[in-house]
mmCIF file as gemmi writes it, N, C-alpha and C atoms, coordinates in Angstrom:
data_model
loop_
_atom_site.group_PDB
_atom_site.id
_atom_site.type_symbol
_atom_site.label_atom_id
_atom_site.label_alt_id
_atom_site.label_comp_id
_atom_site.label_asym_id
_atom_site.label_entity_id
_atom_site.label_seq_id
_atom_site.pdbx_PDB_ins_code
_atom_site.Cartn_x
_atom_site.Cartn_y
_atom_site.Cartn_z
_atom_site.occupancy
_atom_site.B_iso_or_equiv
_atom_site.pdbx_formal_charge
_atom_site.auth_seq_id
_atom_site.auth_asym_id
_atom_site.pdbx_PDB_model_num
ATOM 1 N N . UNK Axp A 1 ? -60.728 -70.302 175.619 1 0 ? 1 A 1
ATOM 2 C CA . UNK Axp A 1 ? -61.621 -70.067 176.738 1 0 ? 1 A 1
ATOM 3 C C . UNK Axp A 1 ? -63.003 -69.626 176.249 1 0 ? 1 A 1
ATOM 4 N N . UNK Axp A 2 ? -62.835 -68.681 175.453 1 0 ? 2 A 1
ATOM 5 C CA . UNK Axp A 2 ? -64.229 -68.274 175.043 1 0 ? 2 A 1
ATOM 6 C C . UNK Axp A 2 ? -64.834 -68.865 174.003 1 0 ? 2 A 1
ATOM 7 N N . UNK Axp A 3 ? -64.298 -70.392 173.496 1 0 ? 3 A 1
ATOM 8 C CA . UNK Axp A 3 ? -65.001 -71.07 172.873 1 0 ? 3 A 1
ATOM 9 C C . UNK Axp A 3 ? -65.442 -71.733 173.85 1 0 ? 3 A 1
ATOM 10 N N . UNK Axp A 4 ? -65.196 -72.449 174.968 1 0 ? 4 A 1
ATOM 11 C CA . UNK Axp A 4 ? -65.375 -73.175 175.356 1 0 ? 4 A 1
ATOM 12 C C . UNK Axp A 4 ? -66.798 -73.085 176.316 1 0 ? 4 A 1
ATOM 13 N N . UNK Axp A 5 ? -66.853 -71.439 176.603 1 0 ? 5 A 1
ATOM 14 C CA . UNK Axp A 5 ? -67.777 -71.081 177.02 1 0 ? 5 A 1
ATOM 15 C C . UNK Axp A 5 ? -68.957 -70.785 176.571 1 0 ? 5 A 1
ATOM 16 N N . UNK Axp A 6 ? -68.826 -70.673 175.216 1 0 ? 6 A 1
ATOM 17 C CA . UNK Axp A 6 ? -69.549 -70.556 174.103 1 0 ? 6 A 1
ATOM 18 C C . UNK Axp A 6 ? -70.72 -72.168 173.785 1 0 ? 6 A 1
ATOM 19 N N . UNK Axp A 7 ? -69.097 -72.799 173.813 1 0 ? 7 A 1
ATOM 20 C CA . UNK Axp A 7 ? -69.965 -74.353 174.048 1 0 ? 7 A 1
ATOM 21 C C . UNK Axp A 7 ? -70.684 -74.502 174.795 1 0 ? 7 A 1
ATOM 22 N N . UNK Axp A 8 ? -70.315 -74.577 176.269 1 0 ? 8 A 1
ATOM 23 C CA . UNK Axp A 8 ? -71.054 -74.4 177.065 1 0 ? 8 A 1
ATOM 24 C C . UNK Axp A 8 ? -72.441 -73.994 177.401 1 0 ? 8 A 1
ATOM 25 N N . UNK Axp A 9 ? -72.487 -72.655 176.87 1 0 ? 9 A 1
ATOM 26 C CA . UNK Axp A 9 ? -73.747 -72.095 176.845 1 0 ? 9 A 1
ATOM 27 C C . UNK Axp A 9 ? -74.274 -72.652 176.303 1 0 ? 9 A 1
ATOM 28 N N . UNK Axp A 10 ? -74.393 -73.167 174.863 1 0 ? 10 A 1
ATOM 29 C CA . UNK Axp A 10 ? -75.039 -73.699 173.841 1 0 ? 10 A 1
ATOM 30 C C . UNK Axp A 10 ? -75.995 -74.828 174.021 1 0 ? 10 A 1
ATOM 31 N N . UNK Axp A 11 ? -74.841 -75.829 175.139 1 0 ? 11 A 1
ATOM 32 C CA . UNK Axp A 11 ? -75.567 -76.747 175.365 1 0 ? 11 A 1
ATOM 33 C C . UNK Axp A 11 ? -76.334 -76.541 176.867 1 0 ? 11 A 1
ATOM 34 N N . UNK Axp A 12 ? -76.284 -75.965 177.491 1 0 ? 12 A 1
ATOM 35 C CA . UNK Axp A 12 ? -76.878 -75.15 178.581 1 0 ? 12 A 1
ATOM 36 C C . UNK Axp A 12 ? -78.344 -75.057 178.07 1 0 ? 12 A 1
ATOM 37 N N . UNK Axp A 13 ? -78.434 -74.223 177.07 1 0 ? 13 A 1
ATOM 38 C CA . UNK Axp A 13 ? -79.812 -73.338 176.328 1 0 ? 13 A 1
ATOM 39 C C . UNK Axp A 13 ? -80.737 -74.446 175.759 1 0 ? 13 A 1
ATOM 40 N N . UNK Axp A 14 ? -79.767 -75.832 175.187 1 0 ? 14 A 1
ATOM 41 C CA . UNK Axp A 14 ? -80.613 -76.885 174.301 1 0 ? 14 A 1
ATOM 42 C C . UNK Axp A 14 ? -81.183 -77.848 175.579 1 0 ? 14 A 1
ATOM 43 N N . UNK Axp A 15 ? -80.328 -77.552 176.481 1 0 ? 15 A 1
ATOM 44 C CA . UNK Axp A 15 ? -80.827 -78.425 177.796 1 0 ? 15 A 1
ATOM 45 C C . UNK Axp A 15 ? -82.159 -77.885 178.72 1 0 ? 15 A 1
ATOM 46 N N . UNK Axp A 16 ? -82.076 -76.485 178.675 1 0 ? 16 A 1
ATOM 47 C CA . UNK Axp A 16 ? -83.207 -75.824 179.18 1 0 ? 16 A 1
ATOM 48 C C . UNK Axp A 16 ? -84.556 -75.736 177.779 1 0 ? 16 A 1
ATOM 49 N N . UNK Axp A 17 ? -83.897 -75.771 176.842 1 0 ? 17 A 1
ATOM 50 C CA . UNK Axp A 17 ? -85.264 -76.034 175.986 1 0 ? 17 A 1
ATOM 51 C C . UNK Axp A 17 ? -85.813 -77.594 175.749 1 0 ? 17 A 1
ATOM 52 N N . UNK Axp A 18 ? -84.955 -78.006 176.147 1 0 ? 18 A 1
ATOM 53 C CA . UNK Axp A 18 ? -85.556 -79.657 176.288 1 0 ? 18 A 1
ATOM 54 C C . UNK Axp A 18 ? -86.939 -79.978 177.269 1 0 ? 18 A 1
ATOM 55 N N . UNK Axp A 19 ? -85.784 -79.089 178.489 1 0 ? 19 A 1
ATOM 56 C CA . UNK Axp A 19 ? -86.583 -79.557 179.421 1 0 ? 19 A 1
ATOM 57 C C . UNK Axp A 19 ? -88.281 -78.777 179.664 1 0 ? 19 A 1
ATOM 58 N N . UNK Axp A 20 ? -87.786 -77.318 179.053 1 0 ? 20 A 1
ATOM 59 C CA . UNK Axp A 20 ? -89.05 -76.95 179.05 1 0 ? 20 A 1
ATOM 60 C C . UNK Axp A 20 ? -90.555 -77.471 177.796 1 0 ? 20 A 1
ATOM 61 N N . UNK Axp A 21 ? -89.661 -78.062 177.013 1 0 ? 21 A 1
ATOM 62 C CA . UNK Axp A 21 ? -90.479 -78.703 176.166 1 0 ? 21 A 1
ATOM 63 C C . UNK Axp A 21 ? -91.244 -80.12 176.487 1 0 ? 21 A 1
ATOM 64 N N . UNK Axp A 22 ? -90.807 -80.41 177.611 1 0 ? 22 A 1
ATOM 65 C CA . UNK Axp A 22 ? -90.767 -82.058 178.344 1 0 ? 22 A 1
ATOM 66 C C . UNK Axp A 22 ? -91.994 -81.808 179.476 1 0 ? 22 A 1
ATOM 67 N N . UNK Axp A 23 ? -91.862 -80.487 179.93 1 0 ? 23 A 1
ATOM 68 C CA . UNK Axp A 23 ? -92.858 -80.572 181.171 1 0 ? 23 A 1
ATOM 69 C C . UNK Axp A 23 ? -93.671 -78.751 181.269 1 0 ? 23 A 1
ATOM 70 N N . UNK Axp A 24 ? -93.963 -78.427 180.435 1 0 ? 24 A 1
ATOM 71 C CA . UNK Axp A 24 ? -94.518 -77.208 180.168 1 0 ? 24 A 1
ATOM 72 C C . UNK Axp A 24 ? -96.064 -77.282 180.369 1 0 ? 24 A 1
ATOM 73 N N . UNK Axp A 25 ? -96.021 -78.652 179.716 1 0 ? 25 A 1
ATOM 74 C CA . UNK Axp A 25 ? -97.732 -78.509 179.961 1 0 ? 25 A 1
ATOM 75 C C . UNK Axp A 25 ? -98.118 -79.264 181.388 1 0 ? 25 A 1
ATOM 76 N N . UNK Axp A 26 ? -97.294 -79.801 181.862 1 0 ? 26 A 1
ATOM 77 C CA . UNK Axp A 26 ? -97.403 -80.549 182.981 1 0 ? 26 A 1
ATOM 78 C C . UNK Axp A 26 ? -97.363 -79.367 184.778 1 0 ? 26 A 1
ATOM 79 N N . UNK Axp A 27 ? -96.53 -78.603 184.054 1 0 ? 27 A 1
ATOM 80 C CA . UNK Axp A 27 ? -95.833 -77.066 184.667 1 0 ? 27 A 1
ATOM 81 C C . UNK Axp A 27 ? -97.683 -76.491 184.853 1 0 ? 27 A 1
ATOM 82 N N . UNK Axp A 28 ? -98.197 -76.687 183.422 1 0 ? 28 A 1
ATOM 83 C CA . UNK Axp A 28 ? -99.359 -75.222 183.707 1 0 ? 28 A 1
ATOM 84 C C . UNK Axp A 28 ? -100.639 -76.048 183.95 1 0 ? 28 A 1
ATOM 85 N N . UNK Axp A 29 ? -100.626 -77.628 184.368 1 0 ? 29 A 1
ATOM 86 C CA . UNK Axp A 29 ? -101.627 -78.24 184.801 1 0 ? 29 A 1
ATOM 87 C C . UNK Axp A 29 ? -101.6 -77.807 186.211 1 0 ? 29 A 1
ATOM 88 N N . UNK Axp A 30 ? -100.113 -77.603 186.683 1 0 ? 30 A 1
ATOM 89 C CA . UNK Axp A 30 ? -100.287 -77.607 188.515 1 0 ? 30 A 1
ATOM 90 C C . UNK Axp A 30 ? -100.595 -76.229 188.707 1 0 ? 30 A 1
ATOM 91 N N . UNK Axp A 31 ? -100.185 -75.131 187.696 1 0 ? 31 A 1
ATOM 92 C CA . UNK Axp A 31 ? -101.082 -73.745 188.286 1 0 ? 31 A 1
ATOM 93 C C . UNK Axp A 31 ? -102.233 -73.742 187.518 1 0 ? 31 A 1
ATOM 94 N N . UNK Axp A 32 ? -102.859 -74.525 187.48 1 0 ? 32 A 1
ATOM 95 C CA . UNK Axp A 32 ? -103.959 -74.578 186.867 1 0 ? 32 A 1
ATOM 96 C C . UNK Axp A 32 ? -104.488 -73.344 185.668 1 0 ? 32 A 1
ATOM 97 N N . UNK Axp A 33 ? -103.649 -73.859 185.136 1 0 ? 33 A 1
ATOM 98 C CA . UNK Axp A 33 ? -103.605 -72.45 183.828 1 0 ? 33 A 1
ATOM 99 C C . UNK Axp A 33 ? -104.906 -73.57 182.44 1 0 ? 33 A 1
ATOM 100 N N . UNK Axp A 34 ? -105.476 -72.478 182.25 1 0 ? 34 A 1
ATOM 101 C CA . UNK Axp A 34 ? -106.257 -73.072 181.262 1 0 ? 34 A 1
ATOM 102 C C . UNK Axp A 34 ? -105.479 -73.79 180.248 1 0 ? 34 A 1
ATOM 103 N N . UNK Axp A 35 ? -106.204 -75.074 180.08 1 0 ? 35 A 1
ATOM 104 C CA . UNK Axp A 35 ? -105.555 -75.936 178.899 1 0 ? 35 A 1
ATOM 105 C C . UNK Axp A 35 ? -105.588 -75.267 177.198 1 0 ? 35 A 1
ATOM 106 N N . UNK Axp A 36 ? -103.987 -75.106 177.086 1 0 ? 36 A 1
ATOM 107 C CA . UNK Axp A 36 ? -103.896 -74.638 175.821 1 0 ? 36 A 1
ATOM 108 C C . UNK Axp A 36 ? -102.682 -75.687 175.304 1 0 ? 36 A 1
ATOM 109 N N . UNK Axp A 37 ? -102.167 -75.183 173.919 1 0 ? 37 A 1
ATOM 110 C CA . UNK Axp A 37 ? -101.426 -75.812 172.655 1 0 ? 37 A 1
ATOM 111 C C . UNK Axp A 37 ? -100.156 -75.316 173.235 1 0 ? 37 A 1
ATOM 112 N N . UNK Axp A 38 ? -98.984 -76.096 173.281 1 0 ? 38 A 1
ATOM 113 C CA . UNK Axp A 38 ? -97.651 -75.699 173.842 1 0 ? 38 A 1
ATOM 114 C C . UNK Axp A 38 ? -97.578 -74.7 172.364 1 0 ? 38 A 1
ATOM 115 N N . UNK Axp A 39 ? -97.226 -74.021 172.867 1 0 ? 39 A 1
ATOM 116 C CA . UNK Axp A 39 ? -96.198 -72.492 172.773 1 0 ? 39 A 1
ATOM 117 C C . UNK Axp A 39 ? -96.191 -71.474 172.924 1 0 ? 39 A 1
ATOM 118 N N . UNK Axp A 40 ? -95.989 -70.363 172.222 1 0 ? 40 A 1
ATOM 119 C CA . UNK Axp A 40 ? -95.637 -69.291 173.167 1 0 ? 40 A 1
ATOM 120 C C . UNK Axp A 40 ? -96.98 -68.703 174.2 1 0 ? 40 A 1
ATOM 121 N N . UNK Axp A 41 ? -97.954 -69.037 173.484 1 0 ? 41 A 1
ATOM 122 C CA . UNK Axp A 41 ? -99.188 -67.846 174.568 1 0 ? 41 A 1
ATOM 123 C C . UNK Axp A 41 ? -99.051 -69.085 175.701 1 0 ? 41 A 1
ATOM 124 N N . UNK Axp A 42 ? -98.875 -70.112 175.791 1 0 ? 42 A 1
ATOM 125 C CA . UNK Axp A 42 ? -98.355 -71.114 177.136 1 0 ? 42 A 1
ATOM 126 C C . UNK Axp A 42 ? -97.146 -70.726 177.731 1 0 ? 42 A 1
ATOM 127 N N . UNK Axp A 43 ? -96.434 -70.647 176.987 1 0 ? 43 A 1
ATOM 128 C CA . UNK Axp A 43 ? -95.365 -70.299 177.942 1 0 ? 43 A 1
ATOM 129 C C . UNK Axp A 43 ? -95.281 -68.863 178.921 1 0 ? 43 A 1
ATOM 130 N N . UNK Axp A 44 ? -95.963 -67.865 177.47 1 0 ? 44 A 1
ATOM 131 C CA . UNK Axp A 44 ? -96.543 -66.438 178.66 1 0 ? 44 A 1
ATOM 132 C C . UNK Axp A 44 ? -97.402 -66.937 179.312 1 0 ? 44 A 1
ATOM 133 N N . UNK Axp A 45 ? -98.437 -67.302 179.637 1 0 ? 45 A 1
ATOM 134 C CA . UNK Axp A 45 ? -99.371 -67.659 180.681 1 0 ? 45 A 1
ATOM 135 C C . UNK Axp A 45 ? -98.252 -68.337 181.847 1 0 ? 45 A 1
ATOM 136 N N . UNK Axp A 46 ? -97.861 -69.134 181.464 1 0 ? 46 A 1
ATOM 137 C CA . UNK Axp A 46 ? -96.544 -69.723 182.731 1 0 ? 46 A 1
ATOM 138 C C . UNK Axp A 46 ? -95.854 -68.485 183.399 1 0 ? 46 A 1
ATOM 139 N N . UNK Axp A 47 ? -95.041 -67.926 182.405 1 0 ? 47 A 1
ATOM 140 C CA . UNK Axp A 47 ? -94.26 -66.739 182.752 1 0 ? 47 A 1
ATOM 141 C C . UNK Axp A 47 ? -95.15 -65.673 183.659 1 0 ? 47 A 1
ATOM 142 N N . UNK Axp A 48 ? -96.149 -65.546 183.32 1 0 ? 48 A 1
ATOM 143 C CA . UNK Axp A 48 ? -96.885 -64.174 184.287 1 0 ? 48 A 1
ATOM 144 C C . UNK Axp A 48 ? -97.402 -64.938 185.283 1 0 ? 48 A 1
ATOM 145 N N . UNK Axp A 49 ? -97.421 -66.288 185.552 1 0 ? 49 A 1
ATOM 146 C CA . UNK Axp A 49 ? -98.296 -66.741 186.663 1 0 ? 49 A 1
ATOM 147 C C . UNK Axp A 49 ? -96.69 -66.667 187.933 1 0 ? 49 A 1
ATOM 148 N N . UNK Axp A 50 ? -95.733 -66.821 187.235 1 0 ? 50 A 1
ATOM 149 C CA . UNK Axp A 50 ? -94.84 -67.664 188.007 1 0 ? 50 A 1
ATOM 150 C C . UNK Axp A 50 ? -93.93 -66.188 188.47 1 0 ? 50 A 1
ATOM 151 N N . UNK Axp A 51 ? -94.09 -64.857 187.824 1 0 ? 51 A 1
ATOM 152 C CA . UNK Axp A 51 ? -93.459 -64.195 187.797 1 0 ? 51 A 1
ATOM 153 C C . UNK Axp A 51 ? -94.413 -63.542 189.549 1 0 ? 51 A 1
ATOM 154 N N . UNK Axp A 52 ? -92.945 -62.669 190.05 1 0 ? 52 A 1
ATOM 155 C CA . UNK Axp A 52 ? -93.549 -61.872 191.157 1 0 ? 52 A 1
ATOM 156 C C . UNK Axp A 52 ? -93.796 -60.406 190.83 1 0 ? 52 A 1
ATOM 157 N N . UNK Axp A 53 ? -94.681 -59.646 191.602 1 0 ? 53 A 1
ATOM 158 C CA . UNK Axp A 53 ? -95.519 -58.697 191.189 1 0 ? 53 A 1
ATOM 159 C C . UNK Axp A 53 ? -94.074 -57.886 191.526 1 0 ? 53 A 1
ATOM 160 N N . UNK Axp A 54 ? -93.865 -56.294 190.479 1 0 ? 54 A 1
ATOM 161 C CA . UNK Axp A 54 ? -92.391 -55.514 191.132 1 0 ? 54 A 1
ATOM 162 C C . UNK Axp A 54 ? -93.331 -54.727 192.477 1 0 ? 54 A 1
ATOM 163 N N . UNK Axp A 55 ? -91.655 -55.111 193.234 1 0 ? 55 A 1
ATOM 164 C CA . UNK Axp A 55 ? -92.45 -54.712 194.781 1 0 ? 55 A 1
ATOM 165 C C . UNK Axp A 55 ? -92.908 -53.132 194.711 1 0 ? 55 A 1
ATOM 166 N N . UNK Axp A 56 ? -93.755 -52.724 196.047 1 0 ? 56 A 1
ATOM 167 C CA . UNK Axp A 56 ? -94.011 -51.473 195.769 1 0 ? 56 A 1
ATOM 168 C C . UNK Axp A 56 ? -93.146 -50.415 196.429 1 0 ? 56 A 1
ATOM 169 N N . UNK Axp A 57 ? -93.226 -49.308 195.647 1 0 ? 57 A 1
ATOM 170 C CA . UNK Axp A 57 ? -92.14 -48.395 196.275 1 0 ? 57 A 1
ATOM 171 C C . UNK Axp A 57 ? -92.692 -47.687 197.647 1 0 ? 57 A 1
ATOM 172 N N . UNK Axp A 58 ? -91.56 -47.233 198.464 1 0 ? 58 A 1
ATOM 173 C CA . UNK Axp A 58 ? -91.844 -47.155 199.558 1 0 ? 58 A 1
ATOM 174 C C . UNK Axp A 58 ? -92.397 -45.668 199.786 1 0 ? 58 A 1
ATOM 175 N N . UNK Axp A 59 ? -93.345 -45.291 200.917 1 0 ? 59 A 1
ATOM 176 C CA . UNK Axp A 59 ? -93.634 -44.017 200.664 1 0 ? 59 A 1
ATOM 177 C C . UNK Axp A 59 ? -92.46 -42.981 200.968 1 0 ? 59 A 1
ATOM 178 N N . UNK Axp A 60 ? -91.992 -42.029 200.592 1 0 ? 60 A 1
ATOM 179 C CA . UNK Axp A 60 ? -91.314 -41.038 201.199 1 0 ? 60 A 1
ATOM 180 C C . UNK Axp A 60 ? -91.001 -40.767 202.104 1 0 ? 60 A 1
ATOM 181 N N . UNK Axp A 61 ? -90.457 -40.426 203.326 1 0 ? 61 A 1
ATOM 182 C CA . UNK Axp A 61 ? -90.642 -40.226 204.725 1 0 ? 61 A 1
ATOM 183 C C . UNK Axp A 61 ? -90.423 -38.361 204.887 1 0 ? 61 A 1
């Protein structure tokens, strides 16, 4: 079982790095993120655009 899940994951992770390697720059043309070189300072620029702000805490009552 826990190989199998193991597998699983594995190819899970090579499938999500595919895909983010396939359309990353295509990803930060539509938020109009300044044109840069795929990798990581692209992918943070993606990540903080796409991420939501942590909500704010509520006042006390």
């Amino acid at each position: 079982m826990a190989r199998r899940l193991r597998a699983a994951s594995d190819t899970y992770a090579t499938l999500l790095e595919a895909s983010v390697r396939l359309h990353l720059t295509d990803l930060a043309d539509k938020l109009r993120i300044e044109e840069q070189l795929m990798g990581p300072p692209l992918g943070g620029a993606v990540m903080r655009r796409l991420s939501s702000p942590a909500p704010a805490a509520e006042p006390a009552s």
